[in-house]
PDB file with one MODEL, atoms N, CA, C and O in Angstrom:
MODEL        1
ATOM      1  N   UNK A   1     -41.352  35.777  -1.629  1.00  0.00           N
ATOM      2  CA  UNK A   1     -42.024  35.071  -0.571  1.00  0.00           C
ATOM      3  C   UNK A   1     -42.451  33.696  -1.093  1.00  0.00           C
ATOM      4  O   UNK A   1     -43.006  33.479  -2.171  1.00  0.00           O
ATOM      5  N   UNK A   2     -42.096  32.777  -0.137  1.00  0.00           N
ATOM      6  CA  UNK A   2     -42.489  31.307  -0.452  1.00  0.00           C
ATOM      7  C   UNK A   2     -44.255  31.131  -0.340  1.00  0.00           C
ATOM      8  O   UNK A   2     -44.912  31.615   0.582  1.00  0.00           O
ATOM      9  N   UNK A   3     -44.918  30.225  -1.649  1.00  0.00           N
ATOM     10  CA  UNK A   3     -45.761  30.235  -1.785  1.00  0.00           C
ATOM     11  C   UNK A   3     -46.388  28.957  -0.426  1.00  0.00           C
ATOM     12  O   UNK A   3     -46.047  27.813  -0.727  1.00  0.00           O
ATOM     13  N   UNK A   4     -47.056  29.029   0.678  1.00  0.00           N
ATOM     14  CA  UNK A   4     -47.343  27.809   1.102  1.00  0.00           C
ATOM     15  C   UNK A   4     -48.463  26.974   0.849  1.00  0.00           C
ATOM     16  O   UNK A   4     -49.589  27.470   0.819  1.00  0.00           O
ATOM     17  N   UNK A   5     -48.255  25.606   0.638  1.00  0.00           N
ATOM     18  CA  UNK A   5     -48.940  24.686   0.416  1.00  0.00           C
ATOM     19  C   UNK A   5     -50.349  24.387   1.582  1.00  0.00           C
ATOM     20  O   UNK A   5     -50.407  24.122   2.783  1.00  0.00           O
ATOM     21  N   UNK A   6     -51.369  24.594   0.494  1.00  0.00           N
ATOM     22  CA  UNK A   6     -52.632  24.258   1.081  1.00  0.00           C
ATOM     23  C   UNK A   6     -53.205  22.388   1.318  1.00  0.00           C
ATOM     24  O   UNK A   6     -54.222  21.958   1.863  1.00  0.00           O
ATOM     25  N   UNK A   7     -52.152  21.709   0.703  1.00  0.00           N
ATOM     26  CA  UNK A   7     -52.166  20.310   0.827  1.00  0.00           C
ATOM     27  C   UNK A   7     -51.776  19.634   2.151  1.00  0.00           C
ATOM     28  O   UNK A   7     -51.023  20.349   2.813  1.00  0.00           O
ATOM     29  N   UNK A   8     -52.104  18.359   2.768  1.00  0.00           N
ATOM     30  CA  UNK A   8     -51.755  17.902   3.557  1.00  0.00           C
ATOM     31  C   UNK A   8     -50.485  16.918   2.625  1.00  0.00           C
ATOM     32  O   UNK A   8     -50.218  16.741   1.436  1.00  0.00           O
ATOM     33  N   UNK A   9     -49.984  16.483   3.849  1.00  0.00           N
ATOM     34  CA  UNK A   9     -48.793  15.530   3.099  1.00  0.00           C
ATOM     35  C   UNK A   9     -49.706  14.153   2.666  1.00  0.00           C
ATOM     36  O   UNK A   9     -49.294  13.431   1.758  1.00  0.00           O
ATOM     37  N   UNK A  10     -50.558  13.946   3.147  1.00  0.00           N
ATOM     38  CA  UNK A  10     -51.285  12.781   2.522  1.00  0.00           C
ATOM     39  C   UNK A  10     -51.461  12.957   1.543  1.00  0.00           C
ATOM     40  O   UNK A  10     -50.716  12.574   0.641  1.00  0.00           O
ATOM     41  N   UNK A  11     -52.865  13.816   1.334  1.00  0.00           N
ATOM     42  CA  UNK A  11     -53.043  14.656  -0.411  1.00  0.00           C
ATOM     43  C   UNK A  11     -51.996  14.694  -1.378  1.00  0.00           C
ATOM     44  O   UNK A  11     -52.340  14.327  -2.502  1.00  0.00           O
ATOM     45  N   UNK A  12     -50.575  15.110  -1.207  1.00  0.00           N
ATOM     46  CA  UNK A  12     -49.677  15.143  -1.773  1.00  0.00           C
ATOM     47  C   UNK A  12     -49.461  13.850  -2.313  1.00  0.00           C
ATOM     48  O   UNK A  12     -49.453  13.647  -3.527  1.00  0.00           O
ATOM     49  N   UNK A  13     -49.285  12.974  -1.466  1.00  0.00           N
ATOM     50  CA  UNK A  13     -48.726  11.946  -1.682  1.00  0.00           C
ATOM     51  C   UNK A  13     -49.509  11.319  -2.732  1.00  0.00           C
ATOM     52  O   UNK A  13     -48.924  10.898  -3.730  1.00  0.00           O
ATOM     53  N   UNK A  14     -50.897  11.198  -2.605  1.00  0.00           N
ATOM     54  CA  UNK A  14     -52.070  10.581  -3.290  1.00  0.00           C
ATOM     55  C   UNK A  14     -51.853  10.880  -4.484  1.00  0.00           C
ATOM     56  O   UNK A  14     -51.677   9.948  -5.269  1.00  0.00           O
ATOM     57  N   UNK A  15     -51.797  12.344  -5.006  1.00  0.00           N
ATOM     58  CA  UNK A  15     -52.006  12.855  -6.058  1.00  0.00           C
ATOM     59  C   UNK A  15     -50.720  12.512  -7.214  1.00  0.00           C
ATOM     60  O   UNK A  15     -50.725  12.346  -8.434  1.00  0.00           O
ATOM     61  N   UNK A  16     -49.400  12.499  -5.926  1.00  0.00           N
ATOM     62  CA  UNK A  16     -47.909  12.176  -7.031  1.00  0.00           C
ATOM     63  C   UNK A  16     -47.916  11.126  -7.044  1.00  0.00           C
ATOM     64  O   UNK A  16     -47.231  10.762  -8.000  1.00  0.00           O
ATOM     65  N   UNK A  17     -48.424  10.070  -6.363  1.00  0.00           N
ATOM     66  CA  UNK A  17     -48.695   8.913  -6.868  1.00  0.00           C
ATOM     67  C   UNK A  17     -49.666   8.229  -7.997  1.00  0.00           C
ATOM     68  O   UNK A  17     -49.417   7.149  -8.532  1.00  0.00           O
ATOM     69  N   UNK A  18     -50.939   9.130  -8.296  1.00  0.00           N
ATOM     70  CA  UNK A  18     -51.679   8.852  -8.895  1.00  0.00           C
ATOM     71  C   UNK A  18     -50.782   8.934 -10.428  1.00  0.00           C
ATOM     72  O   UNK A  18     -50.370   7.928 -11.005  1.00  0.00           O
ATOM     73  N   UNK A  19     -50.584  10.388 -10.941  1.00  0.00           N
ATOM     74  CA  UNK A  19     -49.827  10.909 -11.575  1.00  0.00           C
ATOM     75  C   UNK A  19     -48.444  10.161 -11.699  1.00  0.00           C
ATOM     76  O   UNK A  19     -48.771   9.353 -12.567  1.00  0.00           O
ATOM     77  N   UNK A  20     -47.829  10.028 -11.572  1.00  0.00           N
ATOM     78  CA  UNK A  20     -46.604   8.508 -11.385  1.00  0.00           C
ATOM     79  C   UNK A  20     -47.296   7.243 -11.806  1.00  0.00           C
ATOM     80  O   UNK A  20     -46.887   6.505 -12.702  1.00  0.00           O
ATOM     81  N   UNK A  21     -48.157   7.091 -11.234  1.00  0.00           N
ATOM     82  CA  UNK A  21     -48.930   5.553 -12.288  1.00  0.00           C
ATOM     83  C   UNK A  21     -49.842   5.838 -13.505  1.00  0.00           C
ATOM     84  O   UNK A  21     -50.135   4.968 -14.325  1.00  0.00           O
ATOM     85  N   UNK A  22     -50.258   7.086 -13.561  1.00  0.00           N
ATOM     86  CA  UNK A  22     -50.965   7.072 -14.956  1.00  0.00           C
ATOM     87  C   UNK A  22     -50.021   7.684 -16.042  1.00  0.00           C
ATOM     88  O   UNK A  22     -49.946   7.302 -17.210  1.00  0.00           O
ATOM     89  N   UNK A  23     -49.367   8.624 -15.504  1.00  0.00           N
ATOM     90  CA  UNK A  23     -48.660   9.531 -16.667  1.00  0.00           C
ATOM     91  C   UNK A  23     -46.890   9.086 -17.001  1.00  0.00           C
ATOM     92  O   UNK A  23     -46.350   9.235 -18.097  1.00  0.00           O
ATOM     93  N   UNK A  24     -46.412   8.685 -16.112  1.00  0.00           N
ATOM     94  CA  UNK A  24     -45.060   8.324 -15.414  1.00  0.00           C
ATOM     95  C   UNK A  24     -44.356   7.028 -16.098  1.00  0.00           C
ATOM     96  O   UNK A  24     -43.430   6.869 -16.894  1.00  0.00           O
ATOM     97  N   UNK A  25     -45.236   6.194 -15.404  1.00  0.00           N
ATOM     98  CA  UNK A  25     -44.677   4.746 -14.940  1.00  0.00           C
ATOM     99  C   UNK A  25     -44.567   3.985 -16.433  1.00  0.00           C
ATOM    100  O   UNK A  25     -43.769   3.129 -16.816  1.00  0.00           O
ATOM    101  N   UNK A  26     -45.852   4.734 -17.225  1.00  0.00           N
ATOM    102  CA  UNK A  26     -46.358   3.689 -18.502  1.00  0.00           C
ATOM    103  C   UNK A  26     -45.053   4.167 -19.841  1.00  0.00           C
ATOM    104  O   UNK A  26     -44.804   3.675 -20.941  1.00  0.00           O
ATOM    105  N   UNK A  27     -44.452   5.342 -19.071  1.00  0.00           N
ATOM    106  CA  UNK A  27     -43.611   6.073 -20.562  1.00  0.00           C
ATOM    107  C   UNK A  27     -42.099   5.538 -20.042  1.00  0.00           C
ATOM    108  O   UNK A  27     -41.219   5.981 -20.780  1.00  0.00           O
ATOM    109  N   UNK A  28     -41.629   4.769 -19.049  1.00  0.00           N
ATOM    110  CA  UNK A  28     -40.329   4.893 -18.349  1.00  0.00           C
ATOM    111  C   UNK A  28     -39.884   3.544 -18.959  1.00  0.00           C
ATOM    112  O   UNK A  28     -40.604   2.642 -19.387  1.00  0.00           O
ATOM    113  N   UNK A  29     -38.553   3.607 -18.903  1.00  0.00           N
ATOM    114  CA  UNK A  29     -37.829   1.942 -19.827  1.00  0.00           C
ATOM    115  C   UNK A  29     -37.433   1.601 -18.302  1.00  0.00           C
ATOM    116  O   UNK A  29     -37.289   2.262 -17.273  1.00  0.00           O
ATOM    117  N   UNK A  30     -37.317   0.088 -18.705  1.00  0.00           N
ATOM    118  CA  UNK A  30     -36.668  -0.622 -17.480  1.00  0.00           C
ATOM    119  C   UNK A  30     -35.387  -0.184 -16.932  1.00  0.00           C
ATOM    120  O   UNK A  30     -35.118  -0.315 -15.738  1.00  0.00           O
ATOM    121  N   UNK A  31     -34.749   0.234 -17.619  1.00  0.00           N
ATOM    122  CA  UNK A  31     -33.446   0.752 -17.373  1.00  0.00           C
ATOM    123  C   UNK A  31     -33.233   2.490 -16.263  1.00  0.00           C
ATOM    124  O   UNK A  31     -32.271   3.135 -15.845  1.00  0.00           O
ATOM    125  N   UNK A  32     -34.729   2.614 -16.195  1.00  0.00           N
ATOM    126  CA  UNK A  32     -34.855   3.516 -15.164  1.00  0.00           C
ATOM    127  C   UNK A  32     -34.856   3.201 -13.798  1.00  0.00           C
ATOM    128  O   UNK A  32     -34.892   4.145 -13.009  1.00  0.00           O
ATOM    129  N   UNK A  33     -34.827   2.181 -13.416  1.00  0.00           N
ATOM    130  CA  UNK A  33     -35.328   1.830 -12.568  1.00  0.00           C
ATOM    131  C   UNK A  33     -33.877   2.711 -11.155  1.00  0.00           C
ATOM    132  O   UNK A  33     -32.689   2.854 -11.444  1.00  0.00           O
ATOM    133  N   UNK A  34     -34.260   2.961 -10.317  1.00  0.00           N
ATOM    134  CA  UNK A  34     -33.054   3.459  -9.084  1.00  0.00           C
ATOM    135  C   UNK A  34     -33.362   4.987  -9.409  1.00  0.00           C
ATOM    136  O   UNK A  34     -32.956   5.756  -8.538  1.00  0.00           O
ATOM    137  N   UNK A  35     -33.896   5.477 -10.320  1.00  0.00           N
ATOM    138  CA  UNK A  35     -33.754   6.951 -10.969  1.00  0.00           C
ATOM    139  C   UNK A  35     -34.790   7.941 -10.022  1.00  0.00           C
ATOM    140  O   UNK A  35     -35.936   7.518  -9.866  1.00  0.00           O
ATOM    141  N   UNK A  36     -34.586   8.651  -9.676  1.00  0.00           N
ATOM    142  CA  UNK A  36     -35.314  10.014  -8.859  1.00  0.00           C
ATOM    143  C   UNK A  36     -36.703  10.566  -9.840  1.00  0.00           C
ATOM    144  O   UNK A  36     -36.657  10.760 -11.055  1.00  0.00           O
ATOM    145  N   UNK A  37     -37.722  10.720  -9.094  1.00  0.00           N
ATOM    146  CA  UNK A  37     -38.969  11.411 -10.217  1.00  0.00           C
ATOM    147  C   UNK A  37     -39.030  12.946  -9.113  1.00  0.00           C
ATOM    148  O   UNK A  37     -38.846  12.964  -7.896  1.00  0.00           O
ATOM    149  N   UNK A  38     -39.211  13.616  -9.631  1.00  0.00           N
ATOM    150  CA  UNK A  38     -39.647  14.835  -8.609  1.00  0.00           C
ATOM    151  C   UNK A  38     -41.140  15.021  -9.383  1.00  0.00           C
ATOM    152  O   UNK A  38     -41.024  14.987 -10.608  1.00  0.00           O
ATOM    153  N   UNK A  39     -42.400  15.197  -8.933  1.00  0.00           N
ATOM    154  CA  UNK A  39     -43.776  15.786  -9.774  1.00  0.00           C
ATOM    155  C   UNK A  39     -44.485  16.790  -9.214  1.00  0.00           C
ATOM    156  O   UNK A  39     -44.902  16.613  -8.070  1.00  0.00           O
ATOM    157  N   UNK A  40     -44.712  17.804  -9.770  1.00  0.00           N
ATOM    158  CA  UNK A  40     -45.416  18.724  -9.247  1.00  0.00           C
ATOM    159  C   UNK A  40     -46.462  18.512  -9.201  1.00  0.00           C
ATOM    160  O   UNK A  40     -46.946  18.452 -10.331  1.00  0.00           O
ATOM    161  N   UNK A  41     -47.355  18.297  -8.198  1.00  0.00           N
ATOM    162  CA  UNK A  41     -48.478  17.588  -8.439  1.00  0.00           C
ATOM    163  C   UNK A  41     -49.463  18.854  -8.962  1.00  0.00           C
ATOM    164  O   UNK A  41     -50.289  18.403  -9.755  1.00  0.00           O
ATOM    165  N   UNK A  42     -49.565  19.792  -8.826  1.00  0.00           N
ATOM    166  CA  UNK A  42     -50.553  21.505  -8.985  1.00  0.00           C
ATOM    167  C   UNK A  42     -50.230  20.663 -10.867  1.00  0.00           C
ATOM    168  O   UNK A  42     -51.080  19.950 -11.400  1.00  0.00           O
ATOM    169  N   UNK A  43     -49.374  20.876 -11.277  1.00  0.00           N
ATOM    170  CA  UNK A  43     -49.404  21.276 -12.832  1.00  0.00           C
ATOM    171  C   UNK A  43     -49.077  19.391 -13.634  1.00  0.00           C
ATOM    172  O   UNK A  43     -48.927  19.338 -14.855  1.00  0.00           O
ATOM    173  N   UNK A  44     -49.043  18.700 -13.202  1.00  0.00           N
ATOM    174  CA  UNK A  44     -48.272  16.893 -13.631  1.00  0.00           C
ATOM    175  C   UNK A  44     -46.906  16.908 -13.938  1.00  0.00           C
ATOM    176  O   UNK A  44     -46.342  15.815 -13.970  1.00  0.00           O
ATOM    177  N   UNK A  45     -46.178  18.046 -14.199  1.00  0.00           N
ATOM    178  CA  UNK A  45     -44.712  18.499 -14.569  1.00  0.00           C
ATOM    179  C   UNK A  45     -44.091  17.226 -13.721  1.00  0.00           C
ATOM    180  O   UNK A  45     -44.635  16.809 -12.699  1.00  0.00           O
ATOM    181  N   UNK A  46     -42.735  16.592 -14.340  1.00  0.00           N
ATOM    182  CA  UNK A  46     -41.633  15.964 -13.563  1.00  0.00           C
ATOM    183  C   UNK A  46     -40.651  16.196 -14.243  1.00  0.00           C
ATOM    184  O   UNK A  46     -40.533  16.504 -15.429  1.00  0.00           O
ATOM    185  N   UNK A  47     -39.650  15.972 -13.126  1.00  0.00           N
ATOM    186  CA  UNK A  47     -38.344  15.571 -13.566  1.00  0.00           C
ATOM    187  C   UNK A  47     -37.624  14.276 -13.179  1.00  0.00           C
ATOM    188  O   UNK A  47     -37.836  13.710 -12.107  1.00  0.00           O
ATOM    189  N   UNK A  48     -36.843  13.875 -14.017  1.00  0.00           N
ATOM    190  CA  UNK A  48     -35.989  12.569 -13.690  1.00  0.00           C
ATOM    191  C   UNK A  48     -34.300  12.616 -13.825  1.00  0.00           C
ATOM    192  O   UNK A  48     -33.630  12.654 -14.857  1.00  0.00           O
ATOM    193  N   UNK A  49     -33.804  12.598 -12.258  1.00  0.00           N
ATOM    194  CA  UNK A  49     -32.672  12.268 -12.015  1.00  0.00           C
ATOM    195  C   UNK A  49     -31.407  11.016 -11.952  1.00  0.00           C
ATOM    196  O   UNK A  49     -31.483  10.064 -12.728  1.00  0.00           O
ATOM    197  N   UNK A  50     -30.993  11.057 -11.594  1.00  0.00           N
ATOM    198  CA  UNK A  50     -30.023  10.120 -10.737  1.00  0.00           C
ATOM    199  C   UNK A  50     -30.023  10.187  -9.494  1.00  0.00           C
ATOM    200  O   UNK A  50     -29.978   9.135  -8.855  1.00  0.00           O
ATOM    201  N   UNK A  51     -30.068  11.319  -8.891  1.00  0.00           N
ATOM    202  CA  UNK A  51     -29.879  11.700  -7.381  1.00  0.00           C
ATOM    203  C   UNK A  51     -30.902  12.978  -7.323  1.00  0.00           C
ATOM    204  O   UNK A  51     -30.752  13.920  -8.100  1.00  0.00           O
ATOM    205  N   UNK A  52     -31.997  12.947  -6.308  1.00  0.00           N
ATOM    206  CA  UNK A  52     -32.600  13.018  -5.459  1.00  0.00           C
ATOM    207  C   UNK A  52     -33.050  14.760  -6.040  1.00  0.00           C
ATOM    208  O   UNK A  52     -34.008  15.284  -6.608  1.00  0.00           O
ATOM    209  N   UNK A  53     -31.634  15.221  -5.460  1.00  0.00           N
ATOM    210  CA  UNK A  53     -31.450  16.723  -5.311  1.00  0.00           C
ATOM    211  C   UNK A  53     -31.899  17.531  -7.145  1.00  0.00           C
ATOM    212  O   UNK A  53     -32.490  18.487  -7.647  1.00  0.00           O
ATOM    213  N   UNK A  54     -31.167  16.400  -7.479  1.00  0.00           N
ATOM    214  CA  UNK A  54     -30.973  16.854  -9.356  1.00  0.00           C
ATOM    215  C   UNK A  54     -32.350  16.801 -10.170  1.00  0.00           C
ATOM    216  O   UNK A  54     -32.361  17.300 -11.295  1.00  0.00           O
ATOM    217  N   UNK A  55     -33.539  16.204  -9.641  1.00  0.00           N
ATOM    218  CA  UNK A  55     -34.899  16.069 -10.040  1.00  0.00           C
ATOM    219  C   UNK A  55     -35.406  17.252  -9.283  1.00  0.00           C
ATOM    220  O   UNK A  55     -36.235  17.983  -9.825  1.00  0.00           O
ATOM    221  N   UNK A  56     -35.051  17.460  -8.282  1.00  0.00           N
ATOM    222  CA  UNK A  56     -36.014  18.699  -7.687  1.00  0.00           C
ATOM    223  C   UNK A  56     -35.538  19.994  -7.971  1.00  0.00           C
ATOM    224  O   UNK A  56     -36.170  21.028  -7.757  1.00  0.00           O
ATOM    225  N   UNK A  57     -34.435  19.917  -8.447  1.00  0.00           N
ATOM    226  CA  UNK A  57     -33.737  21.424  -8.644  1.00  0.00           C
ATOM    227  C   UNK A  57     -34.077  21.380 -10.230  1.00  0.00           C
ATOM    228  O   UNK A  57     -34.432  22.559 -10.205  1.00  0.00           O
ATOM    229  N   UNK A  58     -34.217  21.118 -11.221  1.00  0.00           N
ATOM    230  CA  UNK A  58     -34.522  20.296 -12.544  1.00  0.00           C
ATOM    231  C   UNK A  58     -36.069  21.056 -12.479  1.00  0.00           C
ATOM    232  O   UNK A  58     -36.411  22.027 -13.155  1.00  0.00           O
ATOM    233  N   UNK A  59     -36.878  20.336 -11.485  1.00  0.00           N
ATOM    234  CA  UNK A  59     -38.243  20.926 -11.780  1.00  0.00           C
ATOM    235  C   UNK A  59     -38.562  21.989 -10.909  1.00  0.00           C
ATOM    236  O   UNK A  59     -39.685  22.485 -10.825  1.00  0.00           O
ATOM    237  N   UNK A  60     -37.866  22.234 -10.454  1.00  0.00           N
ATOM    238  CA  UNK A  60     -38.121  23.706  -9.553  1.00  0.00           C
ATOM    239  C   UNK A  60     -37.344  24.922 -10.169  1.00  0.00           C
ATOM    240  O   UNK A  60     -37.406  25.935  -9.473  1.00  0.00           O
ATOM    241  N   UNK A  61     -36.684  25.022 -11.237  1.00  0.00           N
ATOM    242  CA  UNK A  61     -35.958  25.660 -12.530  1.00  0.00           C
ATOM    243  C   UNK A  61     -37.365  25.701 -13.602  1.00  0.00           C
ATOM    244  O   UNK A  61     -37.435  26.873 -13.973  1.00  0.00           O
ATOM    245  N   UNK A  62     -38.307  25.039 -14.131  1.00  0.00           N
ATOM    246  CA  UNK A  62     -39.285  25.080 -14.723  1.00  0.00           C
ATOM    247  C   UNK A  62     -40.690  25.299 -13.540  1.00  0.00           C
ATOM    248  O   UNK A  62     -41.833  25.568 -13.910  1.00  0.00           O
ATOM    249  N   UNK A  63     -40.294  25.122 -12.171  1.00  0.00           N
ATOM    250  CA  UNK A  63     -41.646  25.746 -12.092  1.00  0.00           C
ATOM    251  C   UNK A  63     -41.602  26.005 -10.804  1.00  0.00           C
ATOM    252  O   UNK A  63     -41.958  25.241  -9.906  1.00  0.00           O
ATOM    253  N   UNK A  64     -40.998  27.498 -10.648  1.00  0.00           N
ATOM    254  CA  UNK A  64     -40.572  28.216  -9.417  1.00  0.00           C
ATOM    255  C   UNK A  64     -41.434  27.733  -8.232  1.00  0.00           C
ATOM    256  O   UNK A  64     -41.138  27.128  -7.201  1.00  0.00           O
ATOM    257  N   UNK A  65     -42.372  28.111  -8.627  1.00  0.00           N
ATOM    258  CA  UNK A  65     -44.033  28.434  -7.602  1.00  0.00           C
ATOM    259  C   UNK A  65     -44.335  27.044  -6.927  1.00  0.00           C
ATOM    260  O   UNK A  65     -45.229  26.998  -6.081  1.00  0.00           O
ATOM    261  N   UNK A  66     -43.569  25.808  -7.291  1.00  0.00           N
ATOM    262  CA  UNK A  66     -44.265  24.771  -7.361  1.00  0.00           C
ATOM    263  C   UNK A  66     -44.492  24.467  -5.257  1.00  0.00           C
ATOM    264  O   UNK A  66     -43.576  24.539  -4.438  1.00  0.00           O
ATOM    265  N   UNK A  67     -45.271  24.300  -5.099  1.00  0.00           N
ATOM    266  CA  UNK A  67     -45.489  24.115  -3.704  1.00  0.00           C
ATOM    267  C   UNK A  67     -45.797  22.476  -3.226  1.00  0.00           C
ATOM    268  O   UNK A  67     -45.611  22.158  -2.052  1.00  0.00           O
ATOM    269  N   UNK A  68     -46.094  21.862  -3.845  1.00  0.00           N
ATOM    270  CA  UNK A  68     -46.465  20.591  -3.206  1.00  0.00           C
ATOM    271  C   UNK A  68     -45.569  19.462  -4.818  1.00  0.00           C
ATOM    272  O   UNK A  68     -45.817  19.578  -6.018  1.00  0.00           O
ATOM    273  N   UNK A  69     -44.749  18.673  -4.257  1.00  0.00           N
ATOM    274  CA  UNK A  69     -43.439  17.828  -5.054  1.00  0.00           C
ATOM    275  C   UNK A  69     -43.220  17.028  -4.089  1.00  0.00           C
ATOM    276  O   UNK A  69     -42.764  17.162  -2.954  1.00  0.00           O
ATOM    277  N   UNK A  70     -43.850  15.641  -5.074  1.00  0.00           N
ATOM    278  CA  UNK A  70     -43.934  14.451  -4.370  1.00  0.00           C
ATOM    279  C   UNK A  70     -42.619  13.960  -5.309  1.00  0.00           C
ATOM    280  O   UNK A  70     -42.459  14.121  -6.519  1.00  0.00           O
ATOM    281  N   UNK A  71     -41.950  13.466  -4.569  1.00  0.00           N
ATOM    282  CA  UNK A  71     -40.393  12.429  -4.793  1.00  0.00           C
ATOM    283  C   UNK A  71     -40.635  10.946  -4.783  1.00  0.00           C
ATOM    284  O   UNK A  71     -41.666  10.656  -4.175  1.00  0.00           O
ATOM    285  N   UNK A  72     -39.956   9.891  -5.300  1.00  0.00           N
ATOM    286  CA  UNK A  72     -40.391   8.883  -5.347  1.00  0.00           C
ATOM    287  C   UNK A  72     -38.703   8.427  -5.751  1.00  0.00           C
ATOM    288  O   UNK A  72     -37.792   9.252  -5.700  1.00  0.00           O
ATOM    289  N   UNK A  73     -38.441   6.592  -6.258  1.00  0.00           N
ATOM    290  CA  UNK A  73     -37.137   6.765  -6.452  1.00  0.00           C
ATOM    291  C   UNK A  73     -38.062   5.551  -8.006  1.00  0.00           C
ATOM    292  O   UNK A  73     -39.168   5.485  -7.470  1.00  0.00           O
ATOM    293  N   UNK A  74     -38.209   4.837  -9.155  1.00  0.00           N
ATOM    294  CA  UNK A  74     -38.308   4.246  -9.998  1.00  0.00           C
ATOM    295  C   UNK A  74     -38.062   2.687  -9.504  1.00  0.00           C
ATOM    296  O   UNK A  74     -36.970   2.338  -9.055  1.00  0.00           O
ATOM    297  N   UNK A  75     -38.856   2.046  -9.592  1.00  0.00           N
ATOM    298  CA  UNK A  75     -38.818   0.764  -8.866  1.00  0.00           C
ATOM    299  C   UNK A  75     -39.025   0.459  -7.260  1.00  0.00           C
ATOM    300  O   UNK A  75     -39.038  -0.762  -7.100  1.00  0.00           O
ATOM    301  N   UNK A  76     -39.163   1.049  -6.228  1.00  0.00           N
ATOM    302  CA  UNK A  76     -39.126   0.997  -5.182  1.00  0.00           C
ATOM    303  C   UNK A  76     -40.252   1.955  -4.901  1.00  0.00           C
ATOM    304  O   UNK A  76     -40.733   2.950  -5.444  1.00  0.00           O
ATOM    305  N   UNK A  77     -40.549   0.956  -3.409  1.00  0.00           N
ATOM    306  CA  UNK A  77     -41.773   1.584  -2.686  1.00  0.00           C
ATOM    307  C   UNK A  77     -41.477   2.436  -1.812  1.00  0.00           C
ATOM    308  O   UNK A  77     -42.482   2.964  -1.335  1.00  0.00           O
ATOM    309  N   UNK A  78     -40.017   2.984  -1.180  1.00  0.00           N
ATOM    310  CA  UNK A  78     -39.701   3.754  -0.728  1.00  0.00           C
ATOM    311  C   UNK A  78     -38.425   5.114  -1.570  1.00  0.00           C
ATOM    312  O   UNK A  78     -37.866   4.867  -2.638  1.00  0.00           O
ATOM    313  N   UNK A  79     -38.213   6.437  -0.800  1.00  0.00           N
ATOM    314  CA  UNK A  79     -37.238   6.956  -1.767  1.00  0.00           C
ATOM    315  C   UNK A  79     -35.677   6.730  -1.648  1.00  0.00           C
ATOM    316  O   UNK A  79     -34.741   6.775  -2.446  1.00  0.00           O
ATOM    317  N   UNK A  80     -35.880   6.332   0.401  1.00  0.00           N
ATOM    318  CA  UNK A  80     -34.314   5.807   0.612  1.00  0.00           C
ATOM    319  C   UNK A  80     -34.463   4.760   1.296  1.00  0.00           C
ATOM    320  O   UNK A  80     -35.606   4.720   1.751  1.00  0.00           O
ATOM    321  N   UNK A  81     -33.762   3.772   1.623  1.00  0.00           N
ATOM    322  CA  UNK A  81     -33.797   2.920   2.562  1.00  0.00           C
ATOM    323  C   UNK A  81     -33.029   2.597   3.543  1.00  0.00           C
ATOM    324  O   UNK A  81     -31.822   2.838   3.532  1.00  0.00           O
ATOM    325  N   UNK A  82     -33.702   1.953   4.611  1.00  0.00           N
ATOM    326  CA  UNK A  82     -32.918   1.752   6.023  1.00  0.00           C
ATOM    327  C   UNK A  82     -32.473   0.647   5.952  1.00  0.00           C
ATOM    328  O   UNK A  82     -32.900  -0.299   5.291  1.00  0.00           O
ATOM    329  N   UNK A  83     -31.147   0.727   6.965  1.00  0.00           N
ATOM    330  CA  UNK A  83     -30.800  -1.099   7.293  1.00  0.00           C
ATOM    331  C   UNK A  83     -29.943  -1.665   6.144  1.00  0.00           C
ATOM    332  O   UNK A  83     -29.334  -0.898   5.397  1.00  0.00           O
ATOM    333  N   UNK A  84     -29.894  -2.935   6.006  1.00  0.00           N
ATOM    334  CA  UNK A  84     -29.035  -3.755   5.002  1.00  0.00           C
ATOM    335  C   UNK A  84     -28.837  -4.873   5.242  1.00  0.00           C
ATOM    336  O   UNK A  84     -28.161  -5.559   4.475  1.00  0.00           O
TER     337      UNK A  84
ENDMDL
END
């Protein structure tokens, strides 16, 4: 049975963001930049991809239970973008 999340998506967001600028952002080389973060926000756990899918399956392999995984993409304020 899937564990459900007692977080709002705001909360979520707050927290993988916080965690992404304190723990994240300060250890990453420039050369990350375009790269996928998946973070569990319950435990600070991440993973870092190329694509999207490969960070969340990555940290959801180390932490089954995880219920609230804020995504982000390394350099950008959004994870995909619209338009062109």
């Amino acid at each position: 049975m899937a564990v459900r999340s007692q977080s709002t998506l705001e909360e979520t967001a707050r927290r993988g963001d916080k965690i992404y600028e304190r723990d994240i952002k300060p250890i990453l080389a420039e050369d990350q930049r375009g790269r996928c973060v998946a973070i569990d926000v319950d435990s600070g756990d991440w993973a870092i991809a190329d694509e999207v899918l490969d960070a969340a399956q990555e940290l959801r392999t180390r932490h089954p239970e995880a219920s609230d995984v804020w995504l982000l993409r390394v350099g950008y304020r959004g994870l995909y973008g619209l338009g062109g």
